[in-house]
DRENDO-1510 file (C-alpha; in Angstrom, 1 decimal, always signed):
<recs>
REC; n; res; u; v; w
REC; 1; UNK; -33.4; -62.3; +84.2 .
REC; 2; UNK; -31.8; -64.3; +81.4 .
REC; 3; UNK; -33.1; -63.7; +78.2 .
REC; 4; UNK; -31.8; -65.0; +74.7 .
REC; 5; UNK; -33.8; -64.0; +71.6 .
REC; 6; UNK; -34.4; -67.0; +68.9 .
REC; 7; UNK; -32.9; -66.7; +65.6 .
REC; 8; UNK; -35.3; -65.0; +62.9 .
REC; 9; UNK; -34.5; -67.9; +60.9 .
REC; 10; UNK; -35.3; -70.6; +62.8 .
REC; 11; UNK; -38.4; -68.9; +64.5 .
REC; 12; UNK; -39.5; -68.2; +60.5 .
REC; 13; UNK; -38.9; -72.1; +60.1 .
REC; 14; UNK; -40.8; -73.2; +63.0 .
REC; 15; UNK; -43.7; -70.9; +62.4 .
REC; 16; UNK; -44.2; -72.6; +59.0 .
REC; 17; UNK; -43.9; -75.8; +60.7 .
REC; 18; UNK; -46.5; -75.6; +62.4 .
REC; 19; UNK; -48.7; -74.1; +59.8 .
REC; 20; UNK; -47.5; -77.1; +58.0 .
REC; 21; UNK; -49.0; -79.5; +60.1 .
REC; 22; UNK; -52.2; -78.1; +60.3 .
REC; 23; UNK; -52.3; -78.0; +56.1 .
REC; 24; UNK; -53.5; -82.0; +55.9 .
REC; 25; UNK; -56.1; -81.8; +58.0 .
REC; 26; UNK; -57.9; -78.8; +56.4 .
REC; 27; UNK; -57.2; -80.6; +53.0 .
REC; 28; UNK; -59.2; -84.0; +54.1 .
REC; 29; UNK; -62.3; -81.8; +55.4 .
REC; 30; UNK; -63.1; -80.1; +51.8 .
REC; 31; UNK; -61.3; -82.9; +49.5 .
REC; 32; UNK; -63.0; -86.0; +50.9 .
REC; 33; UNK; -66.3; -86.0; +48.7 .
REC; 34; UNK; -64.1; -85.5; +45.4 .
REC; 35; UNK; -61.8; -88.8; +47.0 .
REC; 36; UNK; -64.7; -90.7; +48.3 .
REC; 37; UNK; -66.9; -90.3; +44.4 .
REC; 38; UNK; -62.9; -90.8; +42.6 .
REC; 39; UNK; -62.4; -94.0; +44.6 .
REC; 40; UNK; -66.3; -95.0; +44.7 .
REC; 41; UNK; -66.1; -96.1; +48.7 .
REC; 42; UNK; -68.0; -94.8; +51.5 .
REC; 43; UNK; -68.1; -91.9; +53.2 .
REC; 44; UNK; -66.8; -93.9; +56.8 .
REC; 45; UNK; -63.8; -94.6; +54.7 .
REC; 46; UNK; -62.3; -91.7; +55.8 .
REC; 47; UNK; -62.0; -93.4; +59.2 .
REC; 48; UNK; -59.5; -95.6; +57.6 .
REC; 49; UNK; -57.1; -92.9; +57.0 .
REC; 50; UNK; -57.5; -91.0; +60.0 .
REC; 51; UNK; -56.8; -94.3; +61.9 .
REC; 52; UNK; -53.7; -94.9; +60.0 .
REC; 53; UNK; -52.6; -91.1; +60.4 .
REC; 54; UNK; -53.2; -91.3; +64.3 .
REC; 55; UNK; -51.6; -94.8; +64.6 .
REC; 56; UNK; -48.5; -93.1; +62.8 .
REC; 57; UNK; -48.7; -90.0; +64.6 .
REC; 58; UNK; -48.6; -91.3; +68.0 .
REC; 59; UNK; -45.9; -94.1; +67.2 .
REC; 60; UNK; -43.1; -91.0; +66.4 .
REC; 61; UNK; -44.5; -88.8; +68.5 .
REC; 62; UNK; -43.1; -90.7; +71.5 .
REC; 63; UNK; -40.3; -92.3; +69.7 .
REC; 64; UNK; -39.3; -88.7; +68.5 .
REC; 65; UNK; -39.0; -87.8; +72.4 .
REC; 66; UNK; -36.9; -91.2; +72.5 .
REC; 67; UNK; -34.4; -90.5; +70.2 .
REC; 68; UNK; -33.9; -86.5; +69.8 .
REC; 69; UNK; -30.7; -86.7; +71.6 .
REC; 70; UNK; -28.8; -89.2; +69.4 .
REC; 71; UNK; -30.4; -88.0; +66.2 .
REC; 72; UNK; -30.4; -84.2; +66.9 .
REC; 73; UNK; -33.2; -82.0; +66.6 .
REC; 74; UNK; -32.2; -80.6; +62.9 .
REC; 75; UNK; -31.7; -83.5; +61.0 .
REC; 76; UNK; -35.2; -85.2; +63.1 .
REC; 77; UNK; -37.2; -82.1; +61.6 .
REC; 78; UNK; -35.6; -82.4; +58.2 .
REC; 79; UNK; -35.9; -85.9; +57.6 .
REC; 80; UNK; -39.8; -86.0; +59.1 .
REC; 81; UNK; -40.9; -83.4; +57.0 .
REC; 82; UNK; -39.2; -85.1; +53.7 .
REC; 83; UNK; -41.3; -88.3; +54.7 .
REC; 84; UNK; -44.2; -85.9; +55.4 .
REC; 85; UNK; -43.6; -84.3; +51.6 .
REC; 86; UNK; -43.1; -88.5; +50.2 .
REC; 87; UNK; -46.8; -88.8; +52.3 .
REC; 88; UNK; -48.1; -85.8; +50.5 .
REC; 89; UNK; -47.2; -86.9; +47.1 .
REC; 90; UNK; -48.4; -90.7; +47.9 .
REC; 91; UNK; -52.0; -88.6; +48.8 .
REC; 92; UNK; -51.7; -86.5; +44.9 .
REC; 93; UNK; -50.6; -89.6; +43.1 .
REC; 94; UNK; -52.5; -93.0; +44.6 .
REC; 95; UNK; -55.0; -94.9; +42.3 .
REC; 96; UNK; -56.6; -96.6; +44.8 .
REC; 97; UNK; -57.9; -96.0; +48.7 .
REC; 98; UNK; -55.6; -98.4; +50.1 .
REC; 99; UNK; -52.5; -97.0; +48.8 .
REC; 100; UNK; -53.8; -93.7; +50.4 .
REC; 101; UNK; -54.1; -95.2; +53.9 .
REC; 102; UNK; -50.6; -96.2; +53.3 .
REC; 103; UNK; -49.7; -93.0; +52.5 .
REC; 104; UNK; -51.4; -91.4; +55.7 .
REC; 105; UNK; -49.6; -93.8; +57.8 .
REC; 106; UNK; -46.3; -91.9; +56.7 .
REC; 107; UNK; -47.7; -89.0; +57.0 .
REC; 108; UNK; -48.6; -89.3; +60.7 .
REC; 109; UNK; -44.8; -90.7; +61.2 .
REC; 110; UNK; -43.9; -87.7; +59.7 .
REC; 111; UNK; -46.4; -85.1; +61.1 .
REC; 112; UNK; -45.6; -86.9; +65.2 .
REC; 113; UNK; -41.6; -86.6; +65.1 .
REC; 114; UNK; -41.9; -82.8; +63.8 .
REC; 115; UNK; -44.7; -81.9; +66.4 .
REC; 116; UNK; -42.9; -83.7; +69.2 .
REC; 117; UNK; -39.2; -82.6; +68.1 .
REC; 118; UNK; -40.2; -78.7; +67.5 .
REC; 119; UNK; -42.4; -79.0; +70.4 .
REC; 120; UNK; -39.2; -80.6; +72.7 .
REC; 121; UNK; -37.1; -77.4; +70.7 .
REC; 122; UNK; -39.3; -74.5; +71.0 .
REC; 123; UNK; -39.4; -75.8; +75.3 .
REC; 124; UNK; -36.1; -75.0; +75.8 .
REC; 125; UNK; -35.1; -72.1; +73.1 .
REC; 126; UNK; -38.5; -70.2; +73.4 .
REC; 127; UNK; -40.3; -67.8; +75.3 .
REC; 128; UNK; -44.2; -68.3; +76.7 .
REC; 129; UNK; -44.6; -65.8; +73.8 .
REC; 130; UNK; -43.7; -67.2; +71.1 .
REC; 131; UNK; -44.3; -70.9; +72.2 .
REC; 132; UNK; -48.1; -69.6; +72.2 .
REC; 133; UNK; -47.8; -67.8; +68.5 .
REC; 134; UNK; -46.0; -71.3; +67.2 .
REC; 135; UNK; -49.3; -72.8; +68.2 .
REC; 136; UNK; -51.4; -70.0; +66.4 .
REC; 137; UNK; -49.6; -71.0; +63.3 .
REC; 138; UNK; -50.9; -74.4; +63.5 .
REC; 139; UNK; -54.5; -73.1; +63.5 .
REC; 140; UNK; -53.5; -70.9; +60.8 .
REC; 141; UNK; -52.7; -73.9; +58.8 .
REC; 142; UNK; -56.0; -75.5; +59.7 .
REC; 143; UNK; -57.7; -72.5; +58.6 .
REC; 144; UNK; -55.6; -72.3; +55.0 .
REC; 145; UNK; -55.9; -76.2; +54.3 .
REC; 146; UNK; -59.6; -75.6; +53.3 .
REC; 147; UNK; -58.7; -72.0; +51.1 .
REC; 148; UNK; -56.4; -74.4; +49.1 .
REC; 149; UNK; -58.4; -77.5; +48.6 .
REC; 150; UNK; -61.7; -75.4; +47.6 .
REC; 151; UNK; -59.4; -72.7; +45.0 .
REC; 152; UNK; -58.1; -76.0; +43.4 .
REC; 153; UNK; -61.7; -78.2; +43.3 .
REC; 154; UNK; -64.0; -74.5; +42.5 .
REC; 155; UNK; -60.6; -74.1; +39.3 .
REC; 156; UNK; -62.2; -77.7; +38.1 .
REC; 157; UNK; -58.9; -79.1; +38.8 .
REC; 158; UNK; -58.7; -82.5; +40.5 .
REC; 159; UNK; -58.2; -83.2; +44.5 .
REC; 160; UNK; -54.9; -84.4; +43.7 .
REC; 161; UNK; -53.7; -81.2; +42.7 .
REC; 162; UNK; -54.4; -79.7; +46.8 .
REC; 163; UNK; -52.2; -82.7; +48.0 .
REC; 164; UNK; -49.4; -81.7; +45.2 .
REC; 165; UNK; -49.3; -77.9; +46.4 .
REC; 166; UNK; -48.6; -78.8; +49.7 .
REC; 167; UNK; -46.2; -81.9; +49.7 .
REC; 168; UNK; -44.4; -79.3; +46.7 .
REC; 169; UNK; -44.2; -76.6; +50.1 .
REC; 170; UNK; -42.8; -79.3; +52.3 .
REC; 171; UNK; -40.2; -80.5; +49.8 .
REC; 172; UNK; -39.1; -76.6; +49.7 .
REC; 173; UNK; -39.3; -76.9; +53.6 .
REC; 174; UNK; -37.9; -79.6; +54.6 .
REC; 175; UNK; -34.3; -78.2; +52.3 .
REC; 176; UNK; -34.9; -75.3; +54.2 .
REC; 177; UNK; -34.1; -77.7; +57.5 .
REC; 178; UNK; -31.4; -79.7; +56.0 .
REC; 179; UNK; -29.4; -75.9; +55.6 .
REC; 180; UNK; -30.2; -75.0; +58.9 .
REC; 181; UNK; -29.5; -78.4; +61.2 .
REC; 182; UNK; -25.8; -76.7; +62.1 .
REC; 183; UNK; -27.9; -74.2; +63.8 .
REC; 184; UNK; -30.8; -75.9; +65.5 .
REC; 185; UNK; -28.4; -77.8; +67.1 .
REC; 186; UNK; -26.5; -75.3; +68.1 .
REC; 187; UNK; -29.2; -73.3; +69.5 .
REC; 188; UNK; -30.4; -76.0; +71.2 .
REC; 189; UNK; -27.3; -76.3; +72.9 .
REC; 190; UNK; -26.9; -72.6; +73.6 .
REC; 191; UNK; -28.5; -70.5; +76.7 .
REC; 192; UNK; -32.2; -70.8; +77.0 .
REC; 193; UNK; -35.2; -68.8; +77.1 .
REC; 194; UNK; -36.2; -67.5; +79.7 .
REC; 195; UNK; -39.6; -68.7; +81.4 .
REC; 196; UNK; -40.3; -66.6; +84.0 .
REC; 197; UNK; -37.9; -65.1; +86.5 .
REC; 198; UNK; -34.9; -67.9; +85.0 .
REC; 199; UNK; -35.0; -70.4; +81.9 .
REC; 200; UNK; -34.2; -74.1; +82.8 .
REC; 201; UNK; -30.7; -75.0; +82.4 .
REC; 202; UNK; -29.0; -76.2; +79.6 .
REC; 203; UNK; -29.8; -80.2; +79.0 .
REC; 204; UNK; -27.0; -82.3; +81.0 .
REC; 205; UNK; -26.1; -86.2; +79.4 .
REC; 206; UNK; -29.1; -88.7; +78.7 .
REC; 207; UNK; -30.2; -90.7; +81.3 .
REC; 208; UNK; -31.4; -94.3; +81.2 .
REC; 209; UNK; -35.3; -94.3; +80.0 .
REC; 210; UNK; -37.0; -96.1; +82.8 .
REC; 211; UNK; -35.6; -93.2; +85.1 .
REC; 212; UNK; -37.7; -91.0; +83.4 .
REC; 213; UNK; -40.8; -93.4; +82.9 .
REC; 214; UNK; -40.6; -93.8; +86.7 .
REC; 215; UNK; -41.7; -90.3; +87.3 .
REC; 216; UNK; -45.2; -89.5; +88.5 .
REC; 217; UNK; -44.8; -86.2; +87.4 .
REC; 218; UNK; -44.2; -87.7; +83.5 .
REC; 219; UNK; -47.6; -89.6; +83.7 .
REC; 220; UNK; -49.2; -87.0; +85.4 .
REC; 221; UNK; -48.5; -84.6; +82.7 .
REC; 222; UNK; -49.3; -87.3; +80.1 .
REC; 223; UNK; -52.8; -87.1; +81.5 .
REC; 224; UNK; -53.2; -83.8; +81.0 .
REC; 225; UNK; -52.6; -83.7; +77.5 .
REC; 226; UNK; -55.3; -86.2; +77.0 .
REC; 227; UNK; -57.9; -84.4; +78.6 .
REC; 228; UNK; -56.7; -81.1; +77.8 .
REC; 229; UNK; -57.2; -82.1; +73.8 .
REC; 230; UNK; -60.2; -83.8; +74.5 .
REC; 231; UNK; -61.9; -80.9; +75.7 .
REC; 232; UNK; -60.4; -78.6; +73.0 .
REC; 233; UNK; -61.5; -81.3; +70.2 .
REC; 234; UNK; -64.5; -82.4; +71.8 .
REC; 235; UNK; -66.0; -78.6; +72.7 .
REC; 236; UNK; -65.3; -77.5; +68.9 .
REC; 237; UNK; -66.4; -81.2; +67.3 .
REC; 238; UNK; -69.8; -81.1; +69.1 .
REC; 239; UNK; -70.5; -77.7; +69.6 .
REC; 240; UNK; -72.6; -77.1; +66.4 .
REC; 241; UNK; -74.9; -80.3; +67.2 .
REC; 242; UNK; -75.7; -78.3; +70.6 .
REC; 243; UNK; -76.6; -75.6; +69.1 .
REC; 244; UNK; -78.6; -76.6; +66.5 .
REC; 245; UNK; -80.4; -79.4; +67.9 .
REC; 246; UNK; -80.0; -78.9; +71.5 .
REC; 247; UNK; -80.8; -74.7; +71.3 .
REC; 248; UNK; -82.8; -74.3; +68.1 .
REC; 249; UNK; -80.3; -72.3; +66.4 .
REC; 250; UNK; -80.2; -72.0; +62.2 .
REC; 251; UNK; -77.4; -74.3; +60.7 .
REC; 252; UNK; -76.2; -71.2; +59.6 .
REC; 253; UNK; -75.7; -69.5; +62.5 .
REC; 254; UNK; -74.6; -72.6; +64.6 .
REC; 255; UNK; -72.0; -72.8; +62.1 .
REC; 256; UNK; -70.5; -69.1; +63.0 .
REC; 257; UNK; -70.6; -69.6; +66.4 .
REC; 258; UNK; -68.4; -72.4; +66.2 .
REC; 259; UNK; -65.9; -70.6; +63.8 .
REC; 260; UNK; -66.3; -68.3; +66.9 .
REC; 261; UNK; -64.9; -70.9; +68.7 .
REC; 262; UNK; -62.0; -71.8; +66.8 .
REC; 263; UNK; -61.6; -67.9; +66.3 .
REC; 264; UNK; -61.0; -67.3; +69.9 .
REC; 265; UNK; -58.7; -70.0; +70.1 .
REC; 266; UNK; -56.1; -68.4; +67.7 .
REC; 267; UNK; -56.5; -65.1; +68.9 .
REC; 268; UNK; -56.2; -66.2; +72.8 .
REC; 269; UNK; -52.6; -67.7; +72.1 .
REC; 270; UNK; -51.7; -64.2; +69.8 .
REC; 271; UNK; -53.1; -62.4; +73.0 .
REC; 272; UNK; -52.1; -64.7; +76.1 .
REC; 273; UNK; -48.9; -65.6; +74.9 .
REC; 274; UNK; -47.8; -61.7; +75.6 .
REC; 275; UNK; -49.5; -62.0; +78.6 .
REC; 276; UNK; -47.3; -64.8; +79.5 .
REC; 277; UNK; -44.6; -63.6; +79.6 .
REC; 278; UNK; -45.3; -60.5; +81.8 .
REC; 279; UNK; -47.7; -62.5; +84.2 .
REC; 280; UNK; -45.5; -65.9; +84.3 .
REC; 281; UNK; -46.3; -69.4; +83.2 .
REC; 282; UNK; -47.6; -71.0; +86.1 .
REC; 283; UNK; -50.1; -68.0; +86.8 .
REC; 284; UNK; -51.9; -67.3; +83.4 .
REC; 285; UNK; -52.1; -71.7; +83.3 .
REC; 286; UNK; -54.0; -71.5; +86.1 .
REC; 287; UNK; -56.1; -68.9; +85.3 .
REC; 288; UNK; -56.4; -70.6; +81.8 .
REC; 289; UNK; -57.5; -73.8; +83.1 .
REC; 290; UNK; -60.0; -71.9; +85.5 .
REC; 291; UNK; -61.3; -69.9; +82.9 .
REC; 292; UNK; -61.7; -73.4; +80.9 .
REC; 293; UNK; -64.5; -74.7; +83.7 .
REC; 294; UNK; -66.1; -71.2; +83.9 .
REC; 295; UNK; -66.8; -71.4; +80.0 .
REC; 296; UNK; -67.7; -75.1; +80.5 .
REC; 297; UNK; -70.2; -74.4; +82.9 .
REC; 298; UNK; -71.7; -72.3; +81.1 .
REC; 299; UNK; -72.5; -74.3; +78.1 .
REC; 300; UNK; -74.2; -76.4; +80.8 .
REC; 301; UNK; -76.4; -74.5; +81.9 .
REC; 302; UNK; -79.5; -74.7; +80.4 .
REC; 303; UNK; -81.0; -71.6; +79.4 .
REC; 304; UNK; -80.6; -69.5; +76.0 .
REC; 305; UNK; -78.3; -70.4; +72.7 .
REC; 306; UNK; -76.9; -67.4; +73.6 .
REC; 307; UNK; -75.5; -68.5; +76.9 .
REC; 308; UNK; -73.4; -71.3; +75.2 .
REC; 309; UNK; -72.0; -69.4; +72.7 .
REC; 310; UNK; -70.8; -67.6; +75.0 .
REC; 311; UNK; -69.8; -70.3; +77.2 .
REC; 312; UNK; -67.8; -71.7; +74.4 .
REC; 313; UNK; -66.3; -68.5; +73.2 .
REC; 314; UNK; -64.4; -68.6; +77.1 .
REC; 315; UNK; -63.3; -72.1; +76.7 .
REC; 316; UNK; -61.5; -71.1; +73.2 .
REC; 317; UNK; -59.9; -68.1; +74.5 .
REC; 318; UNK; -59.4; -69.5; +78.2 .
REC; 319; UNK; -57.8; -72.9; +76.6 .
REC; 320; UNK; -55.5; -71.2; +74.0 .
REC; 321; UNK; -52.6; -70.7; +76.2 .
REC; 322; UNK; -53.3; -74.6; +78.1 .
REC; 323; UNK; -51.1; -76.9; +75.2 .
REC; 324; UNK; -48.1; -74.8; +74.6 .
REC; 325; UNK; -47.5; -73.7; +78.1 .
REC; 326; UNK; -47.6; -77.2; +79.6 .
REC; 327; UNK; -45.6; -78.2; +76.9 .
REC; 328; UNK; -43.0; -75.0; +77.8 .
REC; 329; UNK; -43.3; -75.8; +81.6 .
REC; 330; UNK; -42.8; -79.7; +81.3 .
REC; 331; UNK; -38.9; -79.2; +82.0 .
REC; 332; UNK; -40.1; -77.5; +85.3 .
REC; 333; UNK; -42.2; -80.6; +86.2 .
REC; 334; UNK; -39.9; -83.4; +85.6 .
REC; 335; UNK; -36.8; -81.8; +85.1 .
REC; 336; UNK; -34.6; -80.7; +81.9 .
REC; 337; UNK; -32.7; -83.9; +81.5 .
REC; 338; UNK; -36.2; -86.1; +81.5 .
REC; 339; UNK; -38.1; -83.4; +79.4 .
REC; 340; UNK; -37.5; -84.6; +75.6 .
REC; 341; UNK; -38.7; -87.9; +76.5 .
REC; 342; UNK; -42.0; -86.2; +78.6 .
REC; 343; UNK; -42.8; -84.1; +75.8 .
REC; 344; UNK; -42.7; -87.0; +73.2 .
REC; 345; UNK; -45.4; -88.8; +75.6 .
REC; 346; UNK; -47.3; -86.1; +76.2 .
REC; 347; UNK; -47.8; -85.0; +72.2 .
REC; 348; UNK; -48.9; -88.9; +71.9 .
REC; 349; UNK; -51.0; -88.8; +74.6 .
REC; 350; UNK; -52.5; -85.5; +72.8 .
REC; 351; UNK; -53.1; -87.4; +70.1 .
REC; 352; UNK; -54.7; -90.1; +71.5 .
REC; 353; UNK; -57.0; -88.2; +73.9 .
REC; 354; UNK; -58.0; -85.9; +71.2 .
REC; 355; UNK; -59.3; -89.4; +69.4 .
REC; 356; UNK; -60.5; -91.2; +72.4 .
REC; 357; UNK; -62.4; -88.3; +74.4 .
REC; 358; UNK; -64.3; -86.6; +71.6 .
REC; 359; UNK; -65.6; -90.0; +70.5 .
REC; 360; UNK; -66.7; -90.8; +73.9 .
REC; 361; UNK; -68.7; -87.5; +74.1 .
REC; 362; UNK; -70.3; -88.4; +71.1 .
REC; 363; UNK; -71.4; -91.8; +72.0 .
REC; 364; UNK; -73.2; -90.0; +75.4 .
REC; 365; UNK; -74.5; -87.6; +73.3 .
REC; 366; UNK; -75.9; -89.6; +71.0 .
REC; 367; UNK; -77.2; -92.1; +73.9 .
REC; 368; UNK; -78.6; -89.8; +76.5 .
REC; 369; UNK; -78.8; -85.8; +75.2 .
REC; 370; UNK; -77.2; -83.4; +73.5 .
REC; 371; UNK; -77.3; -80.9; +76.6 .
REC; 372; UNK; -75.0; -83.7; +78.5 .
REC; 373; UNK; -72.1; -82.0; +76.1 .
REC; 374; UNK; -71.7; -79.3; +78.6 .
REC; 375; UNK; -71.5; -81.3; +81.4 .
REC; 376; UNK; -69.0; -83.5; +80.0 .
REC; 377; UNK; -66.8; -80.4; +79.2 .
REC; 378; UNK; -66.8; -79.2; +82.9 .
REC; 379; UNK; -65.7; -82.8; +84.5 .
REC; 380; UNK; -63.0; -83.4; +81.8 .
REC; 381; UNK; -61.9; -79.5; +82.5 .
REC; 382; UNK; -62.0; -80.0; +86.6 .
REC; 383; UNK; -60.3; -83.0; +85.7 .
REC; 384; UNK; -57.7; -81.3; +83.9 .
REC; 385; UNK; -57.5; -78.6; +87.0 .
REC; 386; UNK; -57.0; -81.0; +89.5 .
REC; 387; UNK; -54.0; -83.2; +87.7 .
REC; 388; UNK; -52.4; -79.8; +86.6 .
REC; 389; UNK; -52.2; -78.5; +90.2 .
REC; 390; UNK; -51.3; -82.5; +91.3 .
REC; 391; UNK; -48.9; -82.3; +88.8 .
REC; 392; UNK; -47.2; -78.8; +90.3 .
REC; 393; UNK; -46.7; -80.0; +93.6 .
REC; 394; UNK; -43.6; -81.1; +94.0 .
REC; 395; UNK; -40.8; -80.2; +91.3 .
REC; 396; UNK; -38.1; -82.7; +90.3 .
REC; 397; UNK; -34.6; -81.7; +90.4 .
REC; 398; UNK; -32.2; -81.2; +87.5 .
REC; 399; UNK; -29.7; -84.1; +88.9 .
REC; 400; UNK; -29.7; -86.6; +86.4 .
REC; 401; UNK; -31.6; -90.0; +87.8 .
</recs>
């Protein structure tokens, strides 16, 4: 079995990639009263700059997937996560809310094109282990964004000062990339990981784009990131309204059982990605994705609070591994040399279901019941089951189209 270990330094840097993407989005949460009273708008405002952020987000996501190969996967991360840090700063520094939607429009240019190039990277340089452990970091980040925002507000300093710390960490990062884009591409053209019994073969010239669009497998796979996301976004989004007005649980305790949740989801890709890598890809995915229904189903049953939580503890820790093995595995799908450009589609399409899916949920929810949550959650997951194993059925050679 071939087997290359990644670089300390680079796996250092893309560990704190990822934990810098997740930093924004736990900074919004907490910061978004102090914003909303500076600014005197709304509280739906904040659907302005999540619109702006996803519109950005999905735009480089797929253009990232476009372009890696004539730009080069160092100089792509370094110069997204400057325009990320510029973003950052245009959050700590703007007088006014429209200047900040601006601002999170750059910051989902900049937040897609790392996603999708260390995503594209990590698929041919890293093992199932740590391509599950670079996702745990972006929880990680989720999970800090908050501890920073709520130090800075509970020291009587102003929002602003959250949004400073963190572009200040992504201007120290993204130097860190610009000293280091020799060896990303290097490594990138180097032996890969190994994913099983053999790692895909090195990435052969480009081929012409509407070779690669013309692949079911590419759309196939696109799919699945949407509803893969949606059930991850939509199970953790809506849980705590199930419980609470759907199960008669206390606020309180509705609220740990969703951390419970989330909690299971970091420590499922810390866990599975080990497993991963003695069981193989393709077997712990479809267990995961198994494992996804079971949970699902059980959050529709009716019966007990009890049930559901446990029901949605099984969806977070069956789901962990789902994202960053389909990701790893996409080169096996529709072959290395069409792989970049899948994998910047299917990190849009992420984005886009995880908007698009949860909202819908919501609306049924609202409209019909509560309990219909759980019942959503098992047709999106056999949904997911039935593509993924569509998806799997016939493998696309390496040839270039």
């Amino acid at each position: 079995m071939s087997t290359t270990t990644p670089r300390p330094a680079l796996l250092l840097l893309a560990y704190l990639a990822f934990v810098s993407l997740g930093l924004p989005d736990g900074l919004l949460g907490v910061g978004w009263p102090s914003i909303r009273a500076e600014f005197g708008v709304p509280t739906e405002s904040v659907g302005l700059l999540l619109t702006a952020g996803t519109v950005g987000y999905l735009t480089s996501s797929v253009a990232a997937g476009f372009t890696l190969a004539r730009v080069g996967v160092g100089w792509l991360l370094a110069g997204s996560t400057a325009l990320a840090s510029l973003a950052l700063s245009g959050y700590a520094g703007a007088p006014m809310l429209p200047l900040m939607v601006g601002a999170a429009l750059l910051l989902g240019l900049g937040s897609g094109a790392v996603d999708s190039g260390l995503n594209a990277y990590a698929a041919s340089a890293f093992g199932p282990r740590h391509m599950n452990w670079l996702h745990a970091f972006f929880g990680l980040g989720v999970a800090i964004g908050p501890l920073i925002m709520t130090t800075v507000i509970g020291a009587g300093l102003s929002w602003r000062w959250g949004y400073g710390i963190v572009a200040s960490a992504q201007v120290l990062l993204a130097l860190a990339f610009v000293f280091t884009v020799r060896a990303w591409d290097d490594r990138r053209s180097a032996v890969p990981a190994a994913h099983g019994a053999s790692g895909p073969p090195a990435r052969p010239a480009r081929v012409r784009i509407g070779a690669t669009l013309g692949l079911p497998a590419v759309w196939t796979g696109t799919v699945a990131f949407a509803v893969y996301v949606g059930v991850e976004v939509g199970a953790g989004l809506w849980a705590f309204l199930l419980l609470t007005e759907g199960r008669g649980l206390s606020e309180a305790v509705a609220g740990i059982c969703v951390s419970i949740y989330w909690g299971s989801l970091f420590v499922g890709r810390v866990v599975q990605g080990l497993v991963a890598e003695r069981l193989g890809s393709g077997q712990v995915l479809r267990g995961s994705l198994i494992g996804m229904a079971v949970g699902s189903a059980l959050v529709a049953v009716p019966g007990p609070a009890g049930l559901a939580v446990v029901g949605l503890a099984i969806i977070g820790f069956a789901a962990a591994p789902v994202f960053p093995l389909l990701t790893l595995t996409t080169a096996e799908r529709v072959g290395a040399v069409h792989a970049d450009r899948a994998i910047g589609l299917q990190i849009g399409a992420a984005g886009l279901g995880g908007a698009l899916l949860p909202a819908g949920i919501g609306v049924l929810l609202s409209r019909v019941t509560v309990e219909a949550l759980g019942p959503s959650l098992l047709v999106l997951s056999l949904i997911l089951l039935a593509v993924y194993l569509v998806s799997t059925r016939r493998r696309v050679p390496d040839a270039v189209a």
